[in-house]
C-alpha positions in Angstrom: 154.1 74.9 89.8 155.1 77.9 92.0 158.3 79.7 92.9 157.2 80.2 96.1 156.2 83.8 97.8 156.8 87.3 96.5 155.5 90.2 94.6 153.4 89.0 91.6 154.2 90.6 87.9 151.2 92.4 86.4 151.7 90.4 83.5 150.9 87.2 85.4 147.4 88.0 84.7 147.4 87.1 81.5 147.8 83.5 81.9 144.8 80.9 82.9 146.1 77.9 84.1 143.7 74.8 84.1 142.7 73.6 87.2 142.0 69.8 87.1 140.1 68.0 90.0 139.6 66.4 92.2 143.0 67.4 93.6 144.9 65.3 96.5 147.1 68.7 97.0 145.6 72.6 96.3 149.0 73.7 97.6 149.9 74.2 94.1 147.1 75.9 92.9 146.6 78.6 95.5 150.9 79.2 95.3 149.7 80.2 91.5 146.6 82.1 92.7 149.2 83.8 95.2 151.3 84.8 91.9 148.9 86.8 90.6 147.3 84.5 87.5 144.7 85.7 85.8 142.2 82.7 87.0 141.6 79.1 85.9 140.2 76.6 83.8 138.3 74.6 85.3 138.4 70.5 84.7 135.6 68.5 86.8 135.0 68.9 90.2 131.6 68.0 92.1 129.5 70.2 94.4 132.4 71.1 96.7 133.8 73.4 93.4 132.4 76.8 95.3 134.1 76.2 98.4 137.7 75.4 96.0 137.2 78.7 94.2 136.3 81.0 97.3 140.1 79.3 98.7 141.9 80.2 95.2 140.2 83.6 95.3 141.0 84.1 99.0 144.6 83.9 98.1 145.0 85.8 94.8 145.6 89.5 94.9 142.7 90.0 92.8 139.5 89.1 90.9 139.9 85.5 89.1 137.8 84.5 85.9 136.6 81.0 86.8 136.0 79.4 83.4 135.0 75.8 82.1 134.1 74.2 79.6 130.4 74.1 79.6 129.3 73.1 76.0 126.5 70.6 77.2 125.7 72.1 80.7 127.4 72.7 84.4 127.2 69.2 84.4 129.7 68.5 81.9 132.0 69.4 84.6 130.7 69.1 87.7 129.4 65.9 88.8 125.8 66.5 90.3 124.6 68.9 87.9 122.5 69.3 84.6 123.9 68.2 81.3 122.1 68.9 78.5 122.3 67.4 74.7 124.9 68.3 72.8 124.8 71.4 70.4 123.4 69.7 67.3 120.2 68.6 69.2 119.4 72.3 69.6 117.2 74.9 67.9 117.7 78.7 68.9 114.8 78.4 71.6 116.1 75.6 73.0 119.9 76.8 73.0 118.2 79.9 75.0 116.9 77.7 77.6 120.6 75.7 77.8 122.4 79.1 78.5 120.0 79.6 81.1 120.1 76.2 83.1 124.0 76.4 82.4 124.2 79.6 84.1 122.2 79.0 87.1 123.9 76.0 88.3 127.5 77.2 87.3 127.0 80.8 89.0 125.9 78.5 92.1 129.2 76.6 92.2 131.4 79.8 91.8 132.3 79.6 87.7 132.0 83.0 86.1 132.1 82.3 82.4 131.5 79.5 80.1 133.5 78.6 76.9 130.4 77.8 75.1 129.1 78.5 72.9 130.9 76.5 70.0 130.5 78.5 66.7 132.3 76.0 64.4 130.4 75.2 61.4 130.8 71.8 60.6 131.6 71.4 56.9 133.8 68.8 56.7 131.8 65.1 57.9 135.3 63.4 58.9 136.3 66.2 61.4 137.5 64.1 64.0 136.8 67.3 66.8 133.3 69.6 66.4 131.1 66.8 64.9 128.0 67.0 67.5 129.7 70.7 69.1 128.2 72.7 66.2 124.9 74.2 66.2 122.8 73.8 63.5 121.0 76.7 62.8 123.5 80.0 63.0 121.0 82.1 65.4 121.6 79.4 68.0 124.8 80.3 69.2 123.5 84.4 70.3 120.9 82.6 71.8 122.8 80.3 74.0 124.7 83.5 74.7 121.7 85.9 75.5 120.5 83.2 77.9 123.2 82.6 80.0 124.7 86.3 80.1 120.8 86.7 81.7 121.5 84.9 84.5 125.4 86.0 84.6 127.1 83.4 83.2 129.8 85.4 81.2 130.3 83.6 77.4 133.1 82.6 74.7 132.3 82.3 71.7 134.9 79.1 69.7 136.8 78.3 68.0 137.8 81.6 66.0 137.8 81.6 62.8 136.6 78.1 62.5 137.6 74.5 63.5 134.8 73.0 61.5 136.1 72.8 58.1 139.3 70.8 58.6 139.9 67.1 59.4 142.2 66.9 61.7 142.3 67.6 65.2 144.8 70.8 66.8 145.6 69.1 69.7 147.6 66.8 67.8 148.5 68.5 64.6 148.0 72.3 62.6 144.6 71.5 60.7 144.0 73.1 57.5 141.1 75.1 56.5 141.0 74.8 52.7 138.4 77.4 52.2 138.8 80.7 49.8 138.1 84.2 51.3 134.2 84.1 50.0 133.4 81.0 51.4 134.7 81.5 54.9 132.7 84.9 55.2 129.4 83.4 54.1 129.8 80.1 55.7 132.2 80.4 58.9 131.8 83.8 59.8 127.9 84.5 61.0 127.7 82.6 63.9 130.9 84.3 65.2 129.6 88.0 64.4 126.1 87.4 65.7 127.2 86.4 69.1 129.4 89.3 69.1 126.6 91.4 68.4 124.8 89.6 70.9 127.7 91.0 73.3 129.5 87.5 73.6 132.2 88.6 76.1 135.0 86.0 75.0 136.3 84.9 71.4 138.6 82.0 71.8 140.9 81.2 69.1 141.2 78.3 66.5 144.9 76.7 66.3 144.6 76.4 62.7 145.7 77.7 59.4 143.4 79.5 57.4 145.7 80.5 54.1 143.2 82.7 52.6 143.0 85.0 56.0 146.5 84.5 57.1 148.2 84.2 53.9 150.2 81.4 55.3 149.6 77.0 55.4 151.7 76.9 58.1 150.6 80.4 60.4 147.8 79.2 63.1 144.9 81.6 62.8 146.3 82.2 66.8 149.7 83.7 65.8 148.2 85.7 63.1 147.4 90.5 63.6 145.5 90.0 60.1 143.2 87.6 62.2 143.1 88.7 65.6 143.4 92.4 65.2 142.1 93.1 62.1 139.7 90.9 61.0 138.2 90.2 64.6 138.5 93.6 66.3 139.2 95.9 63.7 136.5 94.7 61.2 134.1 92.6 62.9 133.9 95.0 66.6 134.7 92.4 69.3 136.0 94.7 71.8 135.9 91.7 74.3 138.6 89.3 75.7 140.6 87.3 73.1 141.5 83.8 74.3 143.9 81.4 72.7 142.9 77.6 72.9 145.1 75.7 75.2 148.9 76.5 74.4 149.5 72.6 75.5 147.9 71.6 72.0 150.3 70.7 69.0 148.2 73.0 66.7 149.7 76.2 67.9 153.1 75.5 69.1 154.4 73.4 66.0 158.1 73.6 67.1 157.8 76.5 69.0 158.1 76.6 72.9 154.9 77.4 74.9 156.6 80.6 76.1 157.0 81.5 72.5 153.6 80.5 71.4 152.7 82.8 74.2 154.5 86.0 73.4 153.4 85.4 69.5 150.1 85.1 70.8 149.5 88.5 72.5 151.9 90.2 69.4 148.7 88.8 67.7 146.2 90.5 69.8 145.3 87.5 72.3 144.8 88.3 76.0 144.7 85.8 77.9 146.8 82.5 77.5 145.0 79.6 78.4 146.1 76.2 79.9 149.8 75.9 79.6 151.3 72.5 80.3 154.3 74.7 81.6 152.9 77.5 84.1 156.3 78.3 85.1 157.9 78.8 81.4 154.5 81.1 80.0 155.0 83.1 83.2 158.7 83.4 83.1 157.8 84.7 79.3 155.1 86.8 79.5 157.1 89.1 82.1 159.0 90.7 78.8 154.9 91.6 77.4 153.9 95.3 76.6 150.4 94.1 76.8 148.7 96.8 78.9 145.5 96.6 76.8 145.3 92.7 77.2 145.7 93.3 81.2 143.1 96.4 80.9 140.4 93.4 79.1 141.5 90.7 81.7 140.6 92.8 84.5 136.9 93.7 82.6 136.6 90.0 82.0 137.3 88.9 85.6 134.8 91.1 87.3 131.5 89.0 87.8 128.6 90.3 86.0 125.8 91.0 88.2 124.2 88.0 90.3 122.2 86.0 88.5 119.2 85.6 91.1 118.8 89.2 91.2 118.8 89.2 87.7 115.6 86.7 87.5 113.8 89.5 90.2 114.2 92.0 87.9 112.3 90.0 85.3 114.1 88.1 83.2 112.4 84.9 83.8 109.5 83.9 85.7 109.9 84.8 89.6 107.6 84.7 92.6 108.6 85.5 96.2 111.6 87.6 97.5 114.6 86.2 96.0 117.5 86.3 98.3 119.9 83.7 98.9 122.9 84.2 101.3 126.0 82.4 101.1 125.0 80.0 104.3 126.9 76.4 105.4 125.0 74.6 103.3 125.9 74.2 98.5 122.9 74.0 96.9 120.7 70.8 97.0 120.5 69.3 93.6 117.6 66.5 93.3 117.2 64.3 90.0 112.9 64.1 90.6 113.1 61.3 87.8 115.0 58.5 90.0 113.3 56.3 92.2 113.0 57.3 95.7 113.7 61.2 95.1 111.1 62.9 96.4 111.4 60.9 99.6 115.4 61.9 99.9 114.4 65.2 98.9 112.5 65.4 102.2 114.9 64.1 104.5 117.6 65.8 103.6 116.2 69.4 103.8 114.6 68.5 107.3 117.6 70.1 108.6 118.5 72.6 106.5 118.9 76.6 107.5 117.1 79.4 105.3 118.0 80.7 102.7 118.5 77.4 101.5 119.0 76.6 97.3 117.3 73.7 95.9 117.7 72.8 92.3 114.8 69.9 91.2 114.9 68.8 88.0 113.3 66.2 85.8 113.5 65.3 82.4 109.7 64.3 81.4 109.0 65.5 78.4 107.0 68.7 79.2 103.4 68.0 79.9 104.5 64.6 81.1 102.4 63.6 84.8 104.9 63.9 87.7 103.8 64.1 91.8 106.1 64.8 94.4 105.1 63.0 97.6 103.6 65.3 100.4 107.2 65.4 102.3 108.9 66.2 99.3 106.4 69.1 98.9 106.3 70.2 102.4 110.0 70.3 102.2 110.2 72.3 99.2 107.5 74.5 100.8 110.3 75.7 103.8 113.3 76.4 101.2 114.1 79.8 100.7 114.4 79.1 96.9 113.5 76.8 94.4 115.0 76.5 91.2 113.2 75.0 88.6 114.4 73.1 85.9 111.5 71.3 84.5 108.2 70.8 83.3 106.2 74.0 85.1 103.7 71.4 86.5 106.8 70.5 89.1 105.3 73.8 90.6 101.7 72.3 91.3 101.2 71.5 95.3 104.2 73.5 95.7 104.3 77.1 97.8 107.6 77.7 98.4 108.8 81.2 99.5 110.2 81.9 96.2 111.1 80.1 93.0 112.9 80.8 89.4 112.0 78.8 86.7 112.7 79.3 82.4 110.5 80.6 80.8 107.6 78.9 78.2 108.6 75.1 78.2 111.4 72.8 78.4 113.0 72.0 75.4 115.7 70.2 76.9 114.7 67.1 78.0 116.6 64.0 76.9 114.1 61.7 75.8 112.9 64.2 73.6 116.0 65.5 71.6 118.1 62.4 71.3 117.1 60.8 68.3 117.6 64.6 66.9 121.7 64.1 67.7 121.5 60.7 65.6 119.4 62.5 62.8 
């Protein structure tokens, strides 16, 4: 992937390579850290990600956005964690509540920004991509957003202007959206405009062709100033960073090279150029950019907004105790109460444990349900130096640890509860 040492070009900032793991060698990844890219994309991983990501960052010469695709949780990604149901179990409270468990654990493992939430309205039943992605109710989406920006999780809103109304997908072909001009504005645009109004800081782009925007069956919406610049910034007010899908996918280069599709892209208005199957070729390319503007909104988008935990002491969810967690030896402890034997494991493994520690308990009883922790389990939870809930509140009862963050009213996100609403 790299060319070895040197000064990096500016310009290499623009370009977000994924990182896929678990990875035998990192050698190529930190060489491209070293060269000055603009961060990663995040592909699995377990809960070893943070100590990756503090090596990438250690070698970069500057602030990376760590992003991932977290449509149904941190867990999605990284083994260990929470993964919620899928968009199209989810009302607006409960897509709240998702942002904020998805941000809690994903700010814990190092990632910075989500690209979730996924605004396509589905209106074609034989998409073969969205399907169970989309949100059914349009204020779901802001919500998901306002949750998880509370707890610093940074958001991108997708796929813009719409990957629900076609039926095929754009990693294999350019999908069509039929739709005339007053169909795509009262069906496909609100979700989009509300989380921008709910200050979503990302909008990634759609590799499709949308004629009656673009003016073209063959232009995807990605390539296309009447759709990135002046339907997206100059009309709807997204100031934010503009991210293209994956330039690897067939929807967007159609012929073209991926260094092409790249420079087309930012001539568009994109920023940042995500997931190139050629690193080398994009970055070879995007040298020849005038894209100050784009670098000016990478840099914004790479700064972490503020830490999540201090967030929840200022009052954004419920919070007892002082809430400080340092970075310690130790990644956060991440106990599944549900499974036989937990509360047990739960106190022999913090026996040893140094404060401040993290652990994250979780359950999925349907709120209300009856739940006990054995008396280790809560004497253990007793000596951490936070607990973060993600449960029924009555996980709480017996417990006194020194502090603990939990969501606020109750937890709509339990699986037993919401599955049959995926098949309905």
């Amino acid at each position: 992937m790299g060319k070895g040492a040197g000064k990096p070009h500016p310009n290499a900032r623009l370009v977000v390579p994924a990182l896929r793991l678990p990875a035998n060698d990192l050698d190529p990844y930190l060489r491209l850290a070293a060269r000055g890219v603009g961060g990663f994309c995040v592909f699995g991983g377990d809960l070893s990600l943070r100590t990756i990501l503090d090596r990438l960052q250690g070698a970069a010469p500057h602030p990376l956005l760590f992003a991932s695709d977290l449509e149904d949780g941190a867990g999605q990604q990284v083994r260990g964690l929470t993964r919620h149901p899928p968009a199209a179990a989810l009302d607006p409270d409960a897509a709240e509540h998702a942002g904020i468990r998805t941000a809690i654990e994903a700010r814990l493992m190092g990632l910075t920004m989500a690209f979730a939430p996924v605004c396509d309205v589905l209106s074609v039943a034989r998409n073969p991509i969205i399907q169970a992605r989309a949100f059914r109710h349009p204020p779901a989406p802001p919500r998901f957003v306002r949750g998880a920006r509370s707890f610093g999780l940074r958001t991108c809103a997708k796929h813009f202007p719409g990957h629900g109304g076609t039926a095929l997908d754009s990693h294999d072909a350019l999908p069509v959206v039929d739709a005339d001009l007053a169909t795509w504005r009262r069906r496909d645009l609100p979700p989009f405009q509300l989380c921008i109004d709910a200050g979503v800081d990302a909008v990634m782009t759609a590799h499709v062709a949308c004629p009656a925007l673009t003016g073209s069956p063959t232009l995807p919406a990605t390539l296309s100033r009447r759709v990135m610049t002046d339907l997206l910034r100059k009309e709807m007010g997204f100031s934010g960073l503009a991210v293209t899908d994956a330039l690897l996918m067939e929807g967007v280069r159609g012929g073209r090279s991926e260094g092409e599709a790249a420079l087309l892209s930012l001539e568009a208005g994109c920023d940042a150029l995500l997931v190139p199957s050629d690193v080398d070729a994009v970055l070879a390319a995007v040298e020849r950019a005038d894209a100050p503007e784009a670098l000016a909104r990478m840099a914004a988008a790479a700064e972490p907004l503020p830490d999540p935990l201090a967030a929840a002491a200022e009052g954004s969810v419920a919070c007892t105790g002082e809430v400080r967690v340092g970075p310690g030896p130790h990644a956060p402890l991440v106990f599944d109460l549900d499974r036989r034997g937990a509360g047990e494991a739960l106190a022999r493994a913090i026996g040893g444990l140094s404060v401040p520690s993290v652990l994250i308990l979780r359950s999925d009883r349907a709120w209300g349900g009856a739940l006990e922790l054995p008396a280790a389990a809560r004497e253990a939870a007793a000596g951490a130096g936070l607990v973060i809930l993600l449960g029924p509140k009555l996980l709480l009862e017996g417990l006194s640890p020194r502090a603990h963050v939990q969501a606020p009213g109750h937890d709509p996100l339990t699986v037993a509860a919401v599955a049959r609403r995926v098949r309905g």
